[in-house]
DOVO-100785 format. One line per 3 residues: number of its first residue (from 1); their letters; for each residue x negated, y, z negated of C-alpha. Coordinates in steps of 0.25 Angstrom, whole numbers, plus 5000, padded with zeros to 4 digits. Example, Ala and Ser with C-alpha at 12.3 -4.5 7.8 and 13.67 -1.06 7.14 Angstrom:
2
1) AS) 4951,4982,4969 | 4945,4996,4971
END
This chain:
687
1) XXX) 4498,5607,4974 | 4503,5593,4969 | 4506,5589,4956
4) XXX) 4511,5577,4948 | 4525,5582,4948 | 4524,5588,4964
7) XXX) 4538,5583,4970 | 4534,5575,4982 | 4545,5581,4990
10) XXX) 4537,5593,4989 | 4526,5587,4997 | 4527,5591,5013
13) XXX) 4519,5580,5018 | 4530,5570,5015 | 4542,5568,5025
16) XXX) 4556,5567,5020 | 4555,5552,5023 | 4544,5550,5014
19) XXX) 4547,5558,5002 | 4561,5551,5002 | 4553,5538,5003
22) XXX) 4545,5543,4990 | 4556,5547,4982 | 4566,5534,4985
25) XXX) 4552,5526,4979 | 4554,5535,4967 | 4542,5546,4969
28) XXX) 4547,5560,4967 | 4534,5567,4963 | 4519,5567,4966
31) XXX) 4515,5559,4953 | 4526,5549,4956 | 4519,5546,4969
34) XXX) 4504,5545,4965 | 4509,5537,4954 | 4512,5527,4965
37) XXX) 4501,5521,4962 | 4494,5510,4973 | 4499,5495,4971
40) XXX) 4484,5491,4977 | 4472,5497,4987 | 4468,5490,4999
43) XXX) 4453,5493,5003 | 4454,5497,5017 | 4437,5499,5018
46) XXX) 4437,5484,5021 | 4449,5476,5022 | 4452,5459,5019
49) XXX) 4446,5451,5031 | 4458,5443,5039 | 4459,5430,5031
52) XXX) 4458,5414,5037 | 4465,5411,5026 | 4479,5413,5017
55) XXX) 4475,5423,5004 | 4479,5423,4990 | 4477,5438,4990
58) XXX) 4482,5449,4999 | 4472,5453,5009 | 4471,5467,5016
61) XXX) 4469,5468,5031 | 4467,5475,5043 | 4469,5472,5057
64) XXX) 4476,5474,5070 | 4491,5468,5072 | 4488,5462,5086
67) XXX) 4504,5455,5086 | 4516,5460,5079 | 4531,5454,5080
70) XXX) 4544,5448,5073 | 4543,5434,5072 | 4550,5422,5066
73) XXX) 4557,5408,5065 | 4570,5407,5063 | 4578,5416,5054
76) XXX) 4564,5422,5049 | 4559,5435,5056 | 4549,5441,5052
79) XXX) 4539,5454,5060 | 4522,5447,5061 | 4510,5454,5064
82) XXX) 4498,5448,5067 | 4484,5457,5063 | 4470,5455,5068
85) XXX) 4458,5455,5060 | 4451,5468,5067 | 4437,5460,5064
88) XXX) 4444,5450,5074 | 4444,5438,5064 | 4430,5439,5058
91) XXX) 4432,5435,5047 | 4446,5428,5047 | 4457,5423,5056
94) XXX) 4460,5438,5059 | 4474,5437,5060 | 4485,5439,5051
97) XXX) 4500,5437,5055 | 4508,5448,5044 | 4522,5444,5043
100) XXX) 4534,5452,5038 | 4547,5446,5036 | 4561,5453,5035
103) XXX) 4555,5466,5040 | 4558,5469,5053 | 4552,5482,5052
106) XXX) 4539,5477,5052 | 4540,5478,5068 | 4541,5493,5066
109) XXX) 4528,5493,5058 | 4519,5485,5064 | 4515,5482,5079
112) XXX) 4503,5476,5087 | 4491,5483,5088 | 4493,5490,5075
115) XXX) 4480,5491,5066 | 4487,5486,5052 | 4480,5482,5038
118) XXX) 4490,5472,5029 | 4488,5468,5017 | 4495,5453,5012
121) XXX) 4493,5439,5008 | 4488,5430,5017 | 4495,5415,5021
124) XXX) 4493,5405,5031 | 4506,5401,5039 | 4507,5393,5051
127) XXX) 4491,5394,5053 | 4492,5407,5051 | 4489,5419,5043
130) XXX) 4500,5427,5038 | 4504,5438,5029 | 4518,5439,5025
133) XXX) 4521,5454,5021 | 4510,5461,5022 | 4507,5476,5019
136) XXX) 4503,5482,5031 | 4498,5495,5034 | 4496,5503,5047
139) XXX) 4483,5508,5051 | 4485,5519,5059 | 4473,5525,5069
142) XXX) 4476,5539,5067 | 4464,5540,5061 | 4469,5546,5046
145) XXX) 4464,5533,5039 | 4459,5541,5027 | 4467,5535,5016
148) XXX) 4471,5521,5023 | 4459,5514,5028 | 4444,5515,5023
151) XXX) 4447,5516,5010 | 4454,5510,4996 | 4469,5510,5002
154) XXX) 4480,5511,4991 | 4492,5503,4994 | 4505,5507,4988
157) XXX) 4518,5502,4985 | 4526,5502,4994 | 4538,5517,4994
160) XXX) 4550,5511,5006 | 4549,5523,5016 | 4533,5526,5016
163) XXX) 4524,5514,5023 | 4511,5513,5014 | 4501,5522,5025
166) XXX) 4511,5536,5021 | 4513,5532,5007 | 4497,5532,5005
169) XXX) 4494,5545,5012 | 4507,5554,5003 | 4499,5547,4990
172) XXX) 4485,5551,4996 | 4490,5565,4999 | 4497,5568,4986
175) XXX) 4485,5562,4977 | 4475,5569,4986 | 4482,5583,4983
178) XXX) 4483,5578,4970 | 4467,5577,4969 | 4467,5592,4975
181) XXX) 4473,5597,4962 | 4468,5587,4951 | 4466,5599,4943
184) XXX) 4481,5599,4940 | 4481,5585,4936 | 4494,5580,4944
187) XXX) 4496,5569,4939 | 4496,5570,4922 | 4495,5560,4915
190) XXX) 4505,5565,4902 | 4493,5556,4893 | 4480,5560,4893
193) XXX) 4474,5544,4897 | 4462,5550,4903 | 4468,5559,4912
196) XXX) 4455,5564,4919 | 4454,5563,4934 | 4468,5558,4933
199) XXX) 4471,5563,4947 | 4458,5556,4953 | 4461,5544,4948
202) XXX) 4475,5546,4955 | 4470,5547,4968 | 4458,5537,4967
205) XXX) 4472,5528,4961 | 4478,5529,4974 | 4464,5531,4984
208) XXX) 4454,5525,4978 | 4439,5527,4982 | 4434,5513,4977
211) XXX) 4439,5502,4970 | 4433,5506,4957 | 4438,5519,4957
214) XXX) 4451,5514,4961 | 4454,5504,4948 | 4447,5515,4939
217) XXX) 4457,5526,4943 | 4469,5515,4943 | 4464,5511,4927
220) XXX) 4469,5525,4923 | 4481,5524,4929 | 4485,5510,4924
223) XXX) 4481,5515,4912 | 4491,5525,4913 | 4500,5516,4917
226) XXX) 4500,5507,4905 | 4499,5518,4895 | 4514,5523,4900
229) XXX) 4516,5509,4897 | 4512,5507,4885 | 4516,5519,4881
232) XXX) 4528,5513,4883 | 4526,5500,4876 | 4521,5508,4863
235) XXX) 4534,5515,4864 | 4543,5504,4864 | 4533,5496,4852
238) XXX) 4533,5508,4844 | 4549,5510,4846 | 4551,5496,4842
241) XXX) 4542,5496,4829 | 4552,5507,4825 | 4565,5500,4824
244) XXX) 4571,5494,4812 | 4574,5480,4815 | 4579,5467,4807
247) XXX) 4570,5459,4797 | 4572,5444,4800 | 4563,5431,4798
250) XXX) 4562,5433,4782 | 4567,5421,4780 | 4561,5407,4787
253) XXX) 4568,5397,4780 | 4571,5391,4796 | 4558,5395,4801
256) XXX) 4551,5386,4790 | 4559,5374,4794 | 4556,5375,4807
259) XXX) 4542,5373,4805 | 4543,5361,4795 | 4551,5355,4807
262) XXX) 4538,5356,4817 | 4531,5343,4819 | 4519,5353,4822
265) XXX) 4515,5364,4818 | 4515,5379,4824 | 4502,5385,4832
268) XXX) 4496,5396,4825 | 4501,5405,4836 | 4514,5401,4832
271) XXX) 4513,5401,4818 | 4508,5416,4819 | 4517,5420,4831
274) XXX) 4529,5417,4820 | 4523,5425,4810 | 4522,5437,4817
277) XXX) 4536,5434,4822 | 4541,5435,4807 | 4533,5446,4802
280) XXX) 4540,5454,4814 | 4555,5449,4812 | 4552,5453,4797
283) XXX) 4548,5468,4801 | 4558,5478,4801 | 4559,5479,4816
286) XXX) 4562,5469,4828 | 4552,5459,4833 | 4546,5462,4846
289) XXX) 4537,5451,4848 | 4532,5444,4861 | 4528,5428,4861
292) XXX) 4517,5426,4869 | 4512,5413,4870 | 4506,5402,4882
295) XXX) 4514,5391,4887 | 4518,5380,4877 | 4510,5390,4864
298) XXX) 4525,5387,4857 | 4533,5399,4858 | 4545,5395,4855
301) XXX) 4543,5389,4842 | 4538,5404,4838 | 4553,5409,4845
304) XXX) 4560,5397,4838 | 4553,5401,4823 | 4556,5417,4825
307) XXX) 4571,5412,4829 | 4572,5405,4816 | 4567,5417,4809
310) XXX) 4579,5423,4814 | 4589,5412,4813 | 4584,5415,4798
313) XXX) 4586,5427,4796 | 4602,5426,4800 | 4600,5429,4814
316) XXX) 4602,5423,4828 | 4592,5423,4838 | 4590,5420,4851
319) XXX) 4579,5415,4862 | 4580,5420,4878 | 4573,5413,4887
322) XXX) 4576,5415,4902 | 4577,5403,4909 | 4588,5392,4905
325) XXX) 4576,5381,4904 | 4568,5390,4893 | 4581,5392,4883
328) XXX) 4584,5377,4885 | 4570,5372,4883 | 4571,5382,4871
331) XXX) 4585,5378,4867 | 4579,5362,4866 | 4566,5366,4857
334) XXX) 4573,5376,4848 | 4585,5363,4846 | 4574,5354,4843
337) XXX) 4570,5362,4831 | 4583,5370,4827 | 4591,5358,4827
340) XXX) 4587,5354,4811 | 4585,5367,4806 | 4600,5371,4808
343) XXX) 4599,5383,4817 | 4610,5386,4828 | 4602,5386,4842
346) XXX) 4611,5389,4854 | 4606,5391,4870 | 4612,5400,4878
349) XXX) 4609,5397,4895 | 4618,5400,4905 | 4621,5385,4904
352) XXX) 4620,5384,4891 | 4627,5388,4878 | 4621,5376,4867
355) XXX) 4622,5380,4854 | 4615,5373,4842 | 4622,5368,4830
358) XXX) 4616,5367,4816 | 4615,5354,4810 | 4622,5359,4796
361) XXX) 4635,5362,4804 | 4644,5356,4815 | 4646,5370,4822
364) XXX) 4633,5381,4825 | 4637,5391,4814 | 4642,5403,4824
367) XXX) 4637,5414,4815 | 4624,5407,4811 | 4610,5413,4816
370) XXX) 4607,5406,4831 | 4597,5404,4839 | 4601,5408,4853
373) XXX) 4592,5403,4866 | 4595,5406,4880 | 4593,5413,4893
376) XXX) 4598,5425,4898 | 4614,5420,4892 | 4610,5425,4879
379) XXX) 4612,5440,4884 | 4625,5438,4887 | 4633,5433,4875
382) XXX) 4634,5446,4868 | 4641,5437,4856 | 4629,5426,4855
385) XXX) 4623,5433,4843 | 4626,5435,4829 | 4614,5442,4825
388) XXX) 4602,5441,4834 | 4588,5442,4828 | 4579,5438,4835
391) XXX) 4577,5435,4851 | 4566,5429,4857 | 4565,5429,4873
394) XXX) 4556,5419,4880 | 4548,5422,4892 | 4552,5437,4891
397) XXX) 4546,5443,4903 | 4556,5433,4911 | 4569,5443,4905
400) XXX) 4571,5456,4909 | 4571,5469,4898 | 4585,5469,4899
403) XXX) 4588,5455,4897 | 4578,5455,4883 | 4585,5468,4879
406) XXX) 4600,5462,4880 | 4595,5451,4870 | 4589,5459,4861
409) XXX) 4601,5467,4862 | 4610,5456,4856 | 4602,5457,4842
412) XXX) 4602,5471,4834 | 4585,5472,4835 | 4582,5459,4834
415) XXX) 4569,5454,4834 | 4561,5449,4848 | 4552,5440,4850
418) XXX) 4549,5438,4865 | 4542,5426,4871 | 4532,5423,4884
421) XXX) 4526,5411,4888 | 4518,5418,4899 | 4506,5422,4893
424) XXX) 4504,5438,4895 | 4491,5445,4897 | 4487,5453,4886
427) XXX) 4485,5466,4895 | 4502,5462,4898 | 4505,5459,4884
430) XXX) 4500,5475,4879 | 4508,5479,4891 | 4520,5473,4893
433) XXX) 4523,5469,4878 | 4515,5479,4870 | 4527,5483,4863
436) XXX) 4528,5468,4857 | 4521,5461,4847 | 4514,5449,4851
439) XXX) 4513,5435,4847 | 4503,5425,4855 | 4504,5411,4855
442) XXX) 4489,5408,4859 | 4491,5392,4853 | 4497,5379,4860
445) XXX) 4503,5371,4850 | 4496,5356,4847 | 4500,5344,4854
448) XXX) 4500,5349,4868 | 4496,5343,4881 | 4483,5347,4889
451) XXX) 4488,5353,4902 | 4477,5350,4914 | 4481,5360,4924
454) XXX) 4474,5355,4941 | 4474,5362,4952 | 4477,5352,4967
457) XXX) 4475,5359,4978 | 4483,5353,4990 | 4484,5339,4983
460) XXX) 4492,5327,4988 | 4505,5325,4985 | 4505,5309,4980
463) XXX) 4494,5314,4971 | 4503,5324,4965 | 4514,5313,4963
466) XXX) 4504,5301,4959 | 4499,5311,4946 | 4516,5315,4943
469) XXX) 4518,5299,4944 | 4507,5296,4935 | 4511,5307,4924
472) XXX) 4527,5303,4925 | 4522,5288,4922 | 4516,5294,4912
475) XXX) 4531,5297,4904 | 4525,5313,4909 | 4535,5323,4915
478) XXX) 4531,5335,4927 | 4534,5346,4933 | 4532,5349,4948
481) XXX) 4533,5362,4951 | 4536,5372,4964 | 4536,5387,4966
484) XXX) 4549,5386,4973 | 4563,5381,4972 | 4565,5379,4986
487) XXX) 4559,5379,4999 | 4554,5393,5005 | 4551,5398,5019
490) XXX) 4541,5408,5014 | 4533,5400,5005 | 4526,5388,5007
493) XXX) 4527,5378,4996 | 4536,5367,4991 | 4547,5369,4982
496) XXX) 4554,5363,4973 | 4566,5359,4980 | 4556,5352,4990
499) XXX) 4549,5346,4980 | 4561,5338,4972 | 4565,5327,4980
502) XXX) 4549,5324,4983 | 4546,5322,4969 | 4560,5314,4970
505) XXX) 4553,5304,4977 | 4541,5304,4973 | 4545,5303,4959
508) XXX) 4557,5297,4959 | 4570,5306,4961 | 4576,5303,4945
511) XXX) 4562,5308,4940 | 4562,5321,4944 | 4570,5334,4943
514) XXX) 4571,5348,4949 | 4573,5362,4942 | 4571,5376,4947
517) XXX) 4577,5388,4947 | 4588,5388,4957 | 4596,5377,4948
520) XXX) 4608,5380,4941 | 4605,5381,4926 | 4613,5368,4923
523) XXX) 4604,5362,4933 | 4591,5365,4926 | 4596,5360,4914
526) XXX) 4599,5347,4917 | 4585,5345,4926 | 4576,5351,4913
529) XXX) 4584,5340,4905 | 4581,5330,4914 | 4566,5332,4913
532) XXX) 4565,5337,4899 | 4572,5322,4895 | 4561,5316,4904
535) XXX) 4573,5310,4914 | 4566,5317,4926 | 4550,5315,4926
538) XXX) 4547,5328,4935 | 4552,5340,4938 | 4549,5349,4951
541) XXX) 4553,5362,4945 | 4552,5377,4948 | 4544,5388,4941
544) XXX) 4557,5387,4933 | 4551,5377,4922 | 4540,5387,4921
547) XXX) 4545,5390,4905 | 4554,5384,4896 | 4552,5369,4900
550) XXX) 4547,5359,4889 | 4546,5347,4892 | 4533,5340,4883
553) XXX) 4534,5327,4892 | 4531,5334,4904 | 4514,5336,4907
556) XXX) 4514,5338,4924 | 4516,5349,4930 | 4513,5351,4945
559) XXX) 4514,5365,4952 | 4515,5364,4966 | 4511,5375,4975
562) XXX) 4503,5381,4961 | 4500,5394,4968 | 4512,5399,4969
565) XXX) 4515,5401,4956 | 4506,5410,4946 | 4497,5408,4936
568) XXX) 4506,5410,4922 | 4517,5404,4929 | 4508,5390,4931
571) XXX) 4505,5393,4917 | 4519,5393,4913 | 4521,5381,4922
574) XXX) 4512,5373,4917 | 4516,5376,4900 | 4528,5365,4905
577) XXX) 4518,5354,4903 | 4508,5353,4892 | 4521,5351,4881
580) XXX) 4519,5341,4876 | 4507,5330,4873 | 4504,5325,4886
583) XXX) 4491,5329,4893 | 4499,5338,4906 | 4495,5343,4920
586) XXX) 4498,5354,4928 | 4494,5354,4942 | 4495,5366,4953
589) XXX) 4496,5363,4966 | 4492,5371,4977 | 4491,5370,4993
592) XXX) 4487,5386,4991 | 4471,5388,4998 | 4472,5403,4993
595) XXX) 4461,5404,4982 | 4467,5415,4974 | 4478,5403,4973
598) XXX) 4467,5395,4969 | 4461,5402,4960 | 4473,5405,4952
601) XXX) 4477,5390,4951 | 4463,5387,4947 | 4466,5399,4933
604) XXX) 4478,5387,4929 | 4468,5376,4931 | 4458,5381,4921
607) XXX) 4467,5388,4912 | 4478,5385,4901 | 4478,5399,4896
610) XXX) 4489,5408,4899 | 4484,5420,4895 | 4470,5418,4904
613) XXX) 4480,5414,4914 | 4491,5425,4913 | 4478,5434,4914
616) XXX) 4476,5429,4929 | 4490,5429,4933 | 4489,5444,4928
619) XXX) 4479,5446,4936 | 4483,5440,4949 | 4498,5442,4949
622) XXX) 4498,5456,4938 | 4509,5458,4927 | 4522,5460,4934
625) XXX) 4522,5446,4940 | 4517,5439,4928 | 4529,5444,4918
628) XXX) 4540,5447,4930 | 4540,5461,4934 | 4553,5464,4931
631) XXX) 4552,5458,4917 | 4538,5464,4914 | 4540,5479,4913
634) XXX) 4526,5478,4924 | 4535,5480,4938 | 4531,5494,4940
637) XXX) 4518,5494,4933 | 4506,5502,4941 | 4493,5496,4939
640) XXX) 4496,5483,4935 | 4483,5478,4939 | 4477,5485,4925
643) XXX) 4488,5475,4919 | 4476,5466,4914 | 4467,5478,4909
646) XXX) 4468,5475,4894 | 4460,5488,4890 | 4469,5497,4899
649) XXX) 4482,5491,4895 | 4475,5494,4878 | 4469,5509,4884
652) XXX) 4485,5511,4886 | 4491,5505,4874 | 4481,5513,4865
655) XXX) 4484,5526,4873 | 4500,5523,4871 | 4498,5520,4857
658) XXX) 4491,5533,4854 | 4503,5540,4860 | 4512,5535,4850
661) XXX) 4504,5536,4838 | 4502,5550,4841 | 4517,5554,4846
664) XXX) 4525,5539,4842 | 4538,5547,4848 | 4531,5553,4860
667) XXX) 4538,5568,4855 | 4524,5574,4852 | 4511,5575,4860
670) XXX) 4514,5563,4870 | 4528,5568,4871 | 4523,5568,4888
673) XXX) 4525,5553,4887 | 4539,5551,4883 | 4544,5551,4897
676) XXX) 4534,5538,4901 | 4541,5531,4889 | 4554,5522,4895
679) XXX) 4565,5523,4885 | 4573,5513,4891 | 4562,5503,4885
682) XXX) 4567,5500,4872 | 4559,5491,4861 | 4561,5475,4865
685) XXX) 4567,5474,4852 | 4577,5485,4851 | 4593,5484,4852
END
């Protein structure tokens, strides 16, 4: 009989081969392996007919490979197979060309007269159909079909050593003996979150009988999955609340004349972000608080008044951005309103080590409370501070854990206040940051610029250049934006690079400058100066403007190729205009005929709200690529499509915080649940 805890070497049905195979991907026992859950299902009962046109989305095919051979031109080699619509081209073109490059193999795997089903984007090349690295699947005539055609088909992540056909019929053997002893439950879960049926559900998970029963039996297991991480959440919260930190921010002697040195006034949201700022660096423990707030909603005017509260209370502190334009764009505001209040302000950039003075004295006071900005320099000056209270790190999800921590490290638990301009679903925010306190900024301070946002599709390109003539004329500053740098042979679009000496002449060479990311840091600085005093009119840039630049004077902004960026990312694009009190204009451009391209372009046109649009970038493109995998704790994630179920994600956090009010240290009746707890997770605010 199999268990949960069954070793899979014990199982005589897998060769040495594939039980090495299993353990280098790290499953050792049956539970690990059924826990492999599928990345997605294809419905072989009635598969995608052959397209006559490129796709937005992944289509599912099944045909005959009718040619097969290594190809290229040049220096580039790469192994084609052309597949045959078995309805003979019905209903399409009925032939697709599949392409793999650098994988010479491939002509060890696939051959002509082969029956195959492949599973890929579709794009048009050459007057042709083509899929660049599809998954593909033999079909074998063997007649043992049972488990991969003429049914919902689970498709796995990929184990190096096992091709997807064996993988899928160990599973289905294991989870079918599974099913002959249910009554042994193998597979416990060690909290009771509705544990009934808990072994059908695991085999409908992985060989679903319907659609239906397929997402149902899926719900449990994400919401299995979110409580582990939330249970983990709670933990770190819970930890957090208990330490004894420093009290700082009694005294806003500094904060009160900042105010009185505003020509306007704070936006509500401002005002009542500050305030809960204060009452939690007047607690007895560190701050833990995240910023969130749409483009241009003023965040760093709430940063600059918590910094003050610091500098205050006789302690430095210090702002990291992560790019070298963010912590000069901060460096200049924070200037512009430090400089009469006397406060020593320093920026630290790999470039860059300016340092602030106060007015009252001829040399910056070294033992007086600073304010630090920078980028990652700030981590490696173990000497910079004297005493560091307070750090606030902008655009978070764009630094590692590591890189947070060594900052916070500096101080002795100093109070945190981290910052996001990328507005954050609430379903991400109670996962990925349940253990902070929020502020929102849901207001736009006064005095700003309508943005009209247009869709062109395939417009002309003197039209383009007559509207950017018009606005320039107008004393008006642009952006024209690419998606690359430089020239690529696997992507169709103008870059940058290109781009430049066009504009050159279209515009006039001294009116326009160049900046992406592949320029030295002194490089970048001199072109952002250029444009920010107006001495350049337009700049064709990189996504590397995306945060950080602020320059009121500039309203155009045209993306080229506006598909291949997503939707948050546009949204952040498009906060570089808007500043100040001239009516701006964001236009996408787009040659793209897919209409899931389309209709995600449309989303920007009808919408300014980052949080409906951060929902829909949620949704097409899930959490890992909208905070950066590596940054957002989500890389491993099972069932991140359940990542926009709000009443799953709450079901979770109400079953995590039951545990600790009944057992706060896990020592008692949840003591079974200590080992899902990761310890190596400490609080955001410890030392």
């Amino acid at each position: 009989m199999t268990s949960g805890q069954t070793p899979l070497a014990s199982l005589a049905f897998l060769s040495p081969k594939e039980l090495l195979a299993l353990e280098s991907a790290g499953f050792v026992t049956v539970a690990d392996l059924l826990t492999h859950f599928p990345k997605r299902y294809e419905d072989r009962r009635q598969f995608d007919n052959f397209p006559n046109l490129p796709t937005g989305k992944p289509v599912c095919l099944h045909g005959g490979v009718i040619d097969a051979g290594t190809k290229g031109f040049g220096k580039t080699r790469f192994y084609e197979a052309v597949i045959m619509d078995g309805s003979g081209g019905v209903f399409g073109s009925g032939k697709i060309t599949c392409r793999w490059f650098n994988m010479p193999f491939m002509s060890k795997v696939i051959a002509a007269g082969q029956q195959v089903i492949a599973y890929g984007k579709v794009k048009e090349q050459g007057g042709r159909l083509i899929i660049d690295h599809p998954e593909i699947e033999i079909v074998s005539d063997d007649g043992e079909e049972t488990i991969h055609l003429n049914r919902i088909v689970p498709i796995y992540k990929n184990i190096s050593g096992l091709n997807q056909r064996r993988l899928r019929e160990i599973i289905h053997s294991v989870a079918a003996d599974c099913i002959l002893h249910a009554d042994q439950n193998p597979l416990p879960f060690p909290f009771s979150v509705s544990v009934n049926n808990r072994t059908e559900d695991l085999f409908e998970t992985h060989f679903p009988t319907s659609a239906e029963s397929s997402k149902s039996a899926r719900r449990r297991f994400a919401l299995e999955s979110f409580f582990t991480l939330q249970l983990n959440v709670v933990w770190q919260r819970t930890r957090h609340l208990s330490q004894n930190g420093r009290v700082l921010g009694k005294k806003t002697t500094l904060l009160k004349a900042f105010y009185e040195s505003l020509p306007f006034d704070l936006t509500g949201a401002q005002k009542r972000s500050i305030k809960e700022i204060i009452a939690d660096m007047r607690a007895p423990r560190p701050m833990n608080r995240l910023l969130q707030g749409d483009v241009g909603s003023g965040k760093t005017f709430v940063a600059l008044a918590s910094m003050l509260l610091a500098i205050d209370s006789g302690a430095d502190a210090a702002l990291m951005a992560p790019t070298q334009i963010l912590a000069e764009q901060h460096f200049l505001t924070f200037r512009k309103w430090l400089e009469p209040l006397g406060v020593n302000l320093v920026l630290r950039t790999a470039i860059w080590r300016r340092g602030l003075q106060p007015l009252s004295s001829t040399q910056p006071e070294p033992q007086a409370p600073t304010i630090f900005i920078g980028t990652h320099a700030l981590l490696y000056d173990e000497t910079l501070f004297t005493d560091l209270g307070l750090v606030v790190i902008d655009e978070q999800h764009k630094f590692g854990v590591a890189q947070r921590a060594a900052l916070i490290r500096q101080g002795t638990l100093p109070d945190v206040l981290v910052m996001t301009a990328t507005p954050i679903p609430r379903s991400l925010t109670m996962t990925i940051y349940g253990d902070l306190d929020v502020s929102l900024l849901d207001e736009k301070p006064a005095g700003r610029g309508k943005i009209v946002t247009a869709l062109r599709t395939k417009p002309k390109q003197q039209d383009i250049t007559d509207f950017v003539k018009a606005q320039l004329a107008e004393g008006r500053q642009a952006y024209l934006v690419y998606p690359l740098v430089e020239e690529s042979d696997s992507v169709k679009a103008e870059s940058a690079t290109e781009a430049f000496p066009k504009w050159q002449k279209r515009l006039g060479a001294g009116n326009v400058g160049l900046i992406h990311g592949k320029l030295r840091p002194e490089e970048k600085d001199a072109v952002m100066e250029d444009f920010r005093s107006g001495k350049t009119k337009a700049l064709v840039a990189t996504t590397v403007i995306e945060v950080g630049v602020d320059v009121p004077n500039a309203n155009l902004m045209i993306l080229h190729h506006a598909e291949r960026f997503g939707l948050a990312q546009i949204h952040q694009l498009r906060g570089r205009i808007g500043r100040g009190e001239h009516k701006s204009y964001c236009i996408l451009l787009t040659d793209s005929k897919i209409p899931e391209a389309i209709e995600k372009l449309n989303i920007l046109e009808k919408s300014s709200d980052g949080f409906e649009i951060a929902e829909a970038d949620l949704r097409l493109r899930g959490p890992g690529d909208i905070l950066g995998t590596a940054q957002s704790g989500l890389t491993d994630l099972r069932f991140a499509d359940f990542i926009t179920d709000t009443e799953l994600i709450r079901e979770a956090r109400s079953l995590a915080d039951q545990v600790f009010r009944e057992d706060p240290d896990l020592t008692g009746i949840y003591a079974n649940l200590r080992p899902f707890i990761n310890e190596s997770t400490a609080p955001q605010g410890a030392h």
